[in-house]
N, C-alpha and C positions, 0 to 999 in steps of 0.2 A: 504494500500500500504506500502513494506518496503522501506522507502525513505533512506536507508541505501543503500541495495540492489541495488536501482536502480537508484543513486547517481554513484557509485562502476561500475554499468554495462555501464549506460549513458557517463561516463566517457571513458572508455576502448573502447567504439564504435566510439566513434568521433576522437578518439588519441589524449586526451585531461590528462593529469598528473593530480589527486589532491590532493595538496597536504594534510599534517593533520592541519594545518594553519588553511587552508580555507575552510573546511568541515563543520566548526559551520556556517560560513555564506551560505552556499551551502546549506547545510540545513534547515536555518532559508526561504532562497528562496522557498524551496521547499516546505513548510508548507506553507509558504503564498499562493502561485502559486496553492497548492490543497486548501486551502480555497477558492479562486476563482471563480477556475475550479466546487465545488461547488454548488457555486451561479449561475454560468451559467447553469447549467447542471438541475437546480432546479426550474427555472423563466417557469412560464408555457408558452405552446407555443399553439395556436389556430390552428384548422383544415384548417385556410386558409393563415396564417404566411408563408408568405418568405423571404429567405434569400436575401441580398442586393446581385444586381449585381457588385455593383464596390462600395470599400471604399472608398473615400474621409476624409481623417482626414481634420478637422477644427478646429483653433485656436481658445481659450476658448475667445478672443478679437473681433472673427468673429461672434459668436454665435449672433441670434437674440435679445436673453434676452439682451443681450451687447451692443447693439445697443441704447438701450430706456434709 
């Protein structure tokens, strides 16, 4: 991917200015966000995996292991 490119267009699409400041960290995101993207994209999934119907986030306080 040209995370340059697509930095440049992502920008222009949303009508979003960026400036030359903030491009190294726009792009340090960007490289993190495709590492990611990745890992999810690479976790094998089984013939009978489904997706959740509804996300519940839960605080790392809430979790079971946290509990004990």
């Amino acid at each position: 991917m040209d995370q340059d490119a697509y930095a440049d267009t992502a920008a222009q699409w949303v009508g979003l200015p960026l400036a030359a400041d903030h491009r190294p960290g726009v792009m340090r995101y960007l490289q993190l966000a495709q590492g990611m993207a990745a890992r999810v994209m690479d976790f094998p999934l089984g013939r009978d995996d489904e997706p959740a119907t509804v996300f519940r986030p839960v605080a790392p306080e809430d979790l079971p292991e946290a509990r004990t």
